[in-house]
C-alpha positions as CSV (number, residue, x, y, z in Angstrom):
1,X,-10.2,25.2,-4.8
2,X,-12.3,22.3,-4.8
3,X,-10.8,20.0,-7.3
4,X,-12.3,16.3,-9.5
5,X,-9.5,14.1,-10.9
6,X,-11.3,11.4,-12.8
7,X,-9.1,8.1,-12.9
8,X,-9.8,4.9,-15.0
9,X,-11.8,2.0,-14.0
10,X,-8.6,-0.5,-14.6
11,X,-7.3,-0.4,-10.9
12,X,-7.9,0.6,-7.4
13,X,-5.9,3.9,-6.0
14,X,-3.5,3.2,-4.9
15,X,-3.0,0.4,-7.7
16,X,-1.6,-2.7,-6.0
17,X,0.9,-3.6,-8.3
18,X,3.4,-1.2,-10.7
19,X,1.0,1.0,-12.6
20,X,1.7,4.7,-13.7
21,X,-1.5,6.6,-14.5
22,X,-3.2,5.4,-11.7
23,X,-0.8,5.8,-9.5
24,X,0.0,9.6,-10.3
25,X,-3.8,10.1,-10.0
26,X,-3.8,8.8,-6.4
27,X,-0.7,10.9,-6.0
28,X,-1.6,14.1,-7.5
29,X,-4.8,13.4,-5.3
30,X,-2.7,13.7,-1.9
31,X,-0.7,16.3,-3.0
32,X,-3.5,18.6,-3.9
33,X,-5.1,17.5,-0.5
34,X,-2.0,18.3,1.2
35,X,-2.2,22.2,-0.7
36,X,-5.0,22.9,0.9
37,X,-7.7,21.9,-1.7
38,X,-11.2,20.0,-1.2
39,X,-10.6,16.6,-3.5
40,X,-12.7,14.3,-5.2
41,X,-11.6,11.4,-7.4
42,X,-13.2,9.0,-9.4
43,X,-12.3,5.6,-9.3
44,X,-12.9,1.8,-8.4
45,X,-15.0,1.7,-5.2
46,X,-12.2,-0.3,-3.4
47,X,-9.7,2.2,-3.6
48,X,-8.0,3.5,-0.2
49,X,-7.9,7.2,-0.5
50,X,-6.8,9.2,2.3
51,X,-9.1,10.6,5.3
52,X,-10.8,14.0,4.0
53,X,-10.7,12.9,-0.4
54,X,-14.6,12.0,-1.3
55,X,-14.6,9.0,-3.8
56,X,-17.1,8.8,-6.1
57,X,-17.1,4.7,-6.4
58,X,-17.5,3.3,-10.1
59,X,-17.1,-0.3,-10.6
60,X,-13.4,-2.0,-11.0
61,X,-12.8,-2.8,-15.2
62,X,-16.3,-1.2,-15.7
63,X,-16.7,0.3,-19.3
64,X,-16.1,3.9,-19.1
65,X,-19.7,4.6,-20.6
66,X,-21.3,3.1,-17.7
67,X,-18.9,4.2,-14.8
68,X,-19.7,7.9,-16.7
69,X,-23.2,7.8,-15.8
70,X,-22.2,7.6,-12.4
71,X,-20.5,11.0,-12.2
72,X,-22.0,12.7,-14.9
73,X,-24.5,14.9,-12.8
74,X,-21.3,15.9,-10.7
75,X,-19.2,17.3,-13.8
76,X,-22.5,19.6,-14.6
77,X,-23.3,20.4,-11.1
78,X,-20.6,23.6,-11.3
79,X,-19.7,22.5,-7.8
80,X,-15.4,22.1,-9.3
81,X,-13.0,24.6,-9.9
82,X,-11.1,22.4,-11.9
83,X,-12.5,18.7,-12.7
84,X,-8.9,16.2,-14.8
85,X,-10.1,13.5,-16.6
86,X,-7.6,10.8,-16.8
87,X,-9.7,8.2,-18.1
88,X,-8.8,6.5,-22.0
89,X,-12.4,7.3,-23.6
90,X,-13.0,10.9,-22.3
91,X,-16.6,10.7,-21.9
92,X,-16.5,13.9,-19.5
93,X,-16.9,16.1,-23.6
94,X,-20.2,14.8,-23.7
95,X,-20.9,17.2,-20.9
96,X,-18.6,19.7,-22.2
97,X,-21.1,19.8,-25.3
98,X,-24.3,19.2,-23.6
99,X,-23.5,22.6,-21.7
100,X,-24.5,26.0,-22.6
101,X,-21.2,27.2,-21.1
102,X,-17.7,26.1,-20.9
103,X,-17.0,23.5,-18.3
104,X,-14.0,23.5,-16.2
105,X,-12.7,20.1,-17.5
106,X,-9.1,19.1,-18.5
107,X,-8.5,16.6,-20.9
108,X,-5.2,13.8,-20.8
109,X,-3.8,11.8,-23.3
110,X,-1.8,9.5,-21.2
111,X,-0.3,7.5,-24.7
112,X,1.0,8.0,-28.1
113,X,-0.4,11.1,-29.4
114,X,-0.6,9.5,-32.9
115,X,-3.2,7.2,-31.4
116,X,-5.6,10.4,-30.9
117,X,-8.5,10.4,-33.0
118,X,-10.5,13.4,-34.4
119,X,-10.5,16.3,-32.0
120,X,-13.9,16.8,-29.8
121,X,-16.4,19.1,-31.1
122,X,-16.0,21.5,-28.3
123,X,-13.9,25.1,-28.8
124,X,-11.5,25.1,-25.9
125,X,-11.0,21.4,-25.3
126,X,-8.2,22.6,-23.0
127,X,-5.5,19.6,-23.5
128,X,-2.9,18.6,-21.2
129,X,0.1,16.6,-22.3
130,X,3.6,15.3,-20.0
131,X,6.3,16.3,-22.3
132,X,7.1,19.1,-24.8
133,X,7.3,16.2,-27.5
134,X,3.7,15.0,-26.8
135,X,2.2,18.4,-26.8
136,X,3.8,19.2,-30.3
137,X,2.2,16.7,-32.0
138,X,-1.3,17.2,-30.2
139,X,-1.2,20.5,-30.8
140,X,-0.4,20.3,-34.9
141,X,-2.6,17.8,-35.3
142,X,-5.5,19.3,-33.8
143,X,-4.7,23.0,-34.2
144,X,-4.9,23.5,-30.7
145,X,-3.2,24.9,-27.7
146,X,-1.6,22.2,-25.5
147,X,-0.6,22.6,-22.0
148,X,2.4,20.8,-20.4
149,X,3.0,19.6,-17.1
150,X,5.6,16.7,-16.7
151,X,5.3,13.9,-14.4
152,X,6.5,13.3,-11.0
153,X,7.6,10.4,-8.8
154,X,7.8,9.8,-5.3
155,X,11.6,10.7,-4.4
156,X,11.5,9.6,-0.6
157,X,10.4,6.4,-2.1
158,X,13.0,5.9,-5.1
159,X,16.2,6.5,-3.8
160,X,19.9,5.1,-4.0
161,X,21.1,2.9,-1.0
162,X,24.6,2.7,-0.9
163,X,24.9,-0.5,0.7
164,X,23.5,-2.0,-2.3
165,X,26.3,-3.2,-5.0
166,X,25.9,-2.3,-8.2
167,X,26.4,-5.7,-10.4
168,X,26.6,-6.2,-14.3
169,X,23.3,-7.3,-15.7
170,X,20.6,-5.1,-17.3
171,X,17.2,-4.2,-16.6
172,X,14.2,-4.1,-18.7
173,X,11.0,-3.1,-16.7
174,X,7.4,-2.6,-18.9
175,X,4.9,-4.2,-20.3
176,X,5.4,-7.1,-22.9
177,X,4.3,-5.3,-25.4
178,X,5.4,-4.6,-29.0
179,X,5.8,-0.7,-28.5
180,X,8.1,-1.5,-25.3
181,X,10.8,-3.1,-27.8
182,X,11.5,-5.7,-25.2
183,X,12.4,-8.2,-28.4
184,X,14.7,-5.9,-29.6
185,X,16.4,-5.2,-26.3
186,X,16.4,-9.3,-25.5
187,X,18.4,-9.2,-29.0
188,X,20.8,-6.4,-27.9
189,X,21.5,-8.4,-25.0
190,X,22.1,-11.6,-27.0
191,X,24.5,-10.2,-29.4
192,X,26.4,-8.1,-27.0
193,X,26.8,-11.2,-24.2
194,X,25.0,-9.6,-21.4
195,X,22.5,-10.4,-18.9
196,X,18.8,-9.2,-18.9
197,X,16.8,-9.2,-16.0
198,X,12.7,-8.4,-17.5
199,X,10.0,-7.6,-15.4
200,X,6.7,-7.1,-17.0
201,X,2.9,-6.5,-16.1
202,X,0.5,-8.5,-18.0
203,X,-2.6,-7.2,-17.1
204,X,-2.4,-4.4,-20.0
205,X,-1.2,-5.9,-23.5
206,X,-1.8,-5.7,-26.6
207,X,-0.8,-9.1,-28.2
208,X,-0.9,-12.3,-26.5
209,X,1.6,-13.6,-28.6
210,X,3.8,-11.5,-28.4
211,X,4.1,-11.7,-24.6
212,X,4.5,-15.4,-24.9
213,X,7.5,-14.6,-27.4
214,X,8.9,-12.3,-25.0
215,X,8.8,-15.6,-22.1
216,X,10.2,-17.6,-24.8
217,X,13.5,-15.3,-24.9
218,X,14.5,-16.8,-21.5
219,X,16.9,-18.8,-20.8
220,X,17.1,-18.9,-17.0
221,X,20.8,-17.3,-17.1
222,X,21.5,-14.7,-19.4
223,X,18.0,-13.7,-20.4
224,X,15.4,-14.1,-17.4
225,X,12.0,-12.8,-18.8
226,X,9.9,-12.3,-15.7
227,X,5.9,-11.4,-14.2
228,X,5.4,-8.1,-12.8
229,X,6.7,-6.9,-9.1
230,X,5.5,-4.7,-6.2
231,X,6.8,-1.3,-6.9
232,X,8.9,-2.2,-3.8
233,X,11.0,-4.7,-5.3
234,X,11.3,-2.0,-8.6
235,X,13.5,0.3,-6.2
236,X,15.2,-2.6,-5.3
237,X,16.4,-3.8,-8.8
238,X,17.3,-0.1,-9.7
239,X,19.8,0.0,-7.4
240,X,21.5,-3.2,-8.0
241,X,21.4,-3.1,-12.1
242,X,24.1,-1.8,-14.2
243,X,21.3,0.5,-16.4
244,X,17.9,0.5,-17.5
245,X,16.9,-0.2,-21.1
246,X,14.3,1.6,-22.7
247,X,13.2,1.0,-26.4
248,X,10.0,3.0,-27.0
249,X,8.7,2.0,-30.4
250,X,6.2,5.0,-30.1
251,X,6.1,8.9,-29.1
252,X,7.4,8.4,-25.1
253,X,5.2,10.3,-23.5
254,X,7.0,10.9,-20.6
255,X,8.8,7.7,-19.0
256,X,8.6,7.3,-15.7
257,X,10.8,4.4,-15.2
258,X,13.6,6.1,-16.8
259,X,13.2,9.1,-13.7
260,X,12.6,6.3,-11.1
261,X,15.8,4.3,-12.1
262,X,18.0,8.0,-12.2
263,X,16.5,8.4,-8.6
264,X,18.2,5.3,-7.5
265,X,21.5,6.5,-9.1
266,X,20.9,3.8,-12.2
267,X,21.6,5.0,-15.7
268,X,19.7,4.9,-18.8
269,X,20.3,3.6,-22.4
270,X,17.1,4.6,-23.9
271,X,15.9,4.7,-27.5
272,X,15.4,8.6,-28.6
273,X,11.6,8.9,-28.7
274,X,9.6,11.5,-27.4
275,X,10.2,13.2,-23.9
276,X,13.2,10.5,-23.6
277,X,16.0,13.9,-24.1
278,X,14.0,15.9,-22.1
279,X,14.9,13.7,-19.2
280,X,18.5,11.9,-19.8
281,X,21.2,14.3,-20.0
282,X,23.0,12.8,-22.6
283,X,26.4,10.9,-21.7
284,X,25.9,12.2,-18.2
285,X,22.6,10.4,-17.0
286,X,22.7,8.1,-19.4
287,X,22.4,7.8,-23.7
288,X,20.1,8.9,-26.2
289,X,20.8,6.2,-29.3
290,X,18.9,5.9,-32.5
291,X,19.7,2.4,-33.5
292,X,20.7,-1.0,-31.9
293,X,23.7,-0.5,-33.0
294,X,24.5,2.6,-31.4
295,X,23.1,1.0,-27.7
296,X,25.6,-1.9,-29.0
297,X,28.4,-0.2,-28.9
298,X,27.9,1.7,-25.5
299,X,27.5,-1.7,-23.9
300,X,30.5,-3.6,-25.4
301,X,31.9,0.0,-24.4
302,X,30.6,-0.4,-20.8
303,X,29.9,3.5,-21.4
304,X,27.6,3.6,-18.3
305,X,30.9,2.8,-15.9
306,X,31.3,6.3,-16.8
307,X,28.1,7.9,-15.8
308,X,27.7,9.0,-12.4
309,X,25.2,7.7,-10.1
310,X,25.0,11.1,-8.3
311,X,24.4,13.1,-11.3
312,X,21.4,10.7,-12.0
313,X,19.9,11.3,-8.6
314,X,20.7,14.9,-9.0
315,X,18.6,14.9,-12.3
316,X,15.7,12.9,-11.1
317,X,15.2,15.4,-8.3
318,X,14.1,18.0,-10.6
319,X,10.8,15.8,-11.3
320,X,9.2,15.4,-7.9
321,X,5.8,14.3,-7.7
322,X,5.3,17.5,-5.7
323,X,6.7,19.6,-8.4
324,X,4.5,18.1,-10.5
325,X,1.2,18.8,-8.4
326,X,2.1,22.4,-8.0
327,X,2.2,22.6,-12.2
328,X,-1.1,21.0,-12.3
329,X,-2.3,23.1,-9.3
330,X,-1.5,26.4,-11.3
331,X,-3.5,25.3,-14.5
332,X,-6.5,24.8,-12.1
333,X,-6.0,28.1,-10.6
334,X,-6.4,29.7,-14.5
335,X,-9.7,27.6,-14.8
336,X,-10.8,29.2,-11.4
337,X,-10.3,32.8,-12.9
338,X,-12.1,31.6,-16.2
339,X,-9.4,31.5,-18.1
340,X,-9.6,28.3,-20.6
341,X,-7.1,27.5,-23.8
């Protein structure tokens, strides 16, 4: 098949820091490659995409009407099988309703599904969400059928390392942002006498001040509120952390920190949002809690001494970035053969 996959203007693929929809863009990108498949992606024109993947070069933070125009021509052309658009704006419909016949063209929400607008004026829009829980509420709220394909991460790359000691502080790794809850976990860890180790991108936020309430949480000891790392150092602090905390104040898409930390045998406490119980096995990866107080009580508990790291390992291995590339590579092959939802 000769394949498109659209990714935003935000970073160059591979992105150089810790960045998730870029970086399963430039993954789903190889793996298609590696299939078999002709690829083209969209994205900054200083990306480093693999010998044999054409890029069509846009500009880096470009508005997505302008980096459109550049590929616009190519989404009409009928030259792709399947063409993914990734970006935030989706300005691919405007070719979906400029044409006399139904383009090939997938459409992601990569956030809260809440945060969707008015559906496209277009018949088969031909949505894509990464969990169950996403593609619920897509598909009420727009009366429309919703495909899903979870996401995938790199297991060679996220693995345990047994030399590595486990110690007794926590992790908090997202974005300073009001719908990451990192306030509310800083507070957990406050009131329960733990340590918090955060690291957080900045490049993406919402609310200034918040972030600079989230810096003002640390203390240097208990509480150290940290910039963002290489995804390098992420493996790294997996494996040494007691669990992950994850307090989604919004539909969880998927989470891929939560499968990258049970890849390096680490457990999760996480908020039940979203996809959240479609990857923690309850009490055996990790816990599903509805309130503070429930994730207070499993750490004065020390409830993830309990949780085995192999089970977590075990779990994460059944969301492989190339499991997730075949399940995208099957929805393409329905496009192929015309068939469109």
């Amino acid at each position: 098949m000769k394949i498109l996959m659209i990714s935003t203007t935000m970073f160059n693929l591979p992105p150089p820091g810790y960045s998730g929809l870029e970086m399963l863009v430039y993954q789903w990108a190889c793996e298609f490659q590696k299939a078999g498949h002709q690829v083209t992606v969209v994205a900054p024109g200083d990306s480093q995409l693999p010998e044999g993947i054409e890029l069509i070069s846009v500009g880096l933070r470009e508005p997505e009407d302008a980096a459109y125009l550049k590929y616009k021509n190519r989404l009409e052309s009928g030259e792709f099988d399947a063409i993914e658009d990734n970006t935030w704006l989706w300005y691919s419909v405007l070719s979906q309703m400029e044409s006399a016949k139904q383009l090939p063209i997938i459409h992601c929400w990569h956030t809260d599904p809440y945060g969707l607008g008015s559906p496209p004026p277009i018949q088969k829009p031909c949505m894509l969400a990464f969990s169950r829980a996403q593609a619920e509420i897509i598909g009420s709220r727009w009366n429309v059928m919703c495909q899903v394909v979870h996401h995938g991460i790199d297991l060679s790359f996220y693995k345990p390392d047994p030399s590595v000691k486990r110690g007794d502080r926590y992790l908090f790794l997202a974005r300073y942002t009001p719908e990451k809850g990192f306030l509310e976990i800083t507070h957990l860890a406050k009131k329960c006498k733990v340590g918090l180790d955060a690291f957080g991108d900045l490049e993406i936020i919402s609310s200034q001040d918040y972030a600079t309430k989230c810096f003002e949480e640390s203390d240097g000891r208990q509480i150290r509120v940290n910039m963002g790392i290489p995804r390098e150092q992420t493996v790294k602090e997996f494996q040494s952390h007691r669990a992950l905390i994850t307090w989604p104040n919004y539909v969880e898409i998927f989470g891929l920190t939560t499968v990258e930390a049970m890849a390096c045998g680490c457990p999760v406490i996480s908020k039940d949002s979203g996809a959240a119980r479609e990857l923690i096995v309850n009490r055996k990866t990790g816990f599903l809690v509805s309130t503070l107080e429930e994730a207070e009580e499993l750490i004065r508990t020390d409830a993830v001494s309990k949780i085995n790291p192999e089970d977590c390992v075990k779990r994460a291995r059944q969301f492989s970035i190339a499991k997730s590339a075949k399940d995208h590579l099957r929805l393409f092959e329905d496009m192929a053969n015309g068939i469109y939802w």
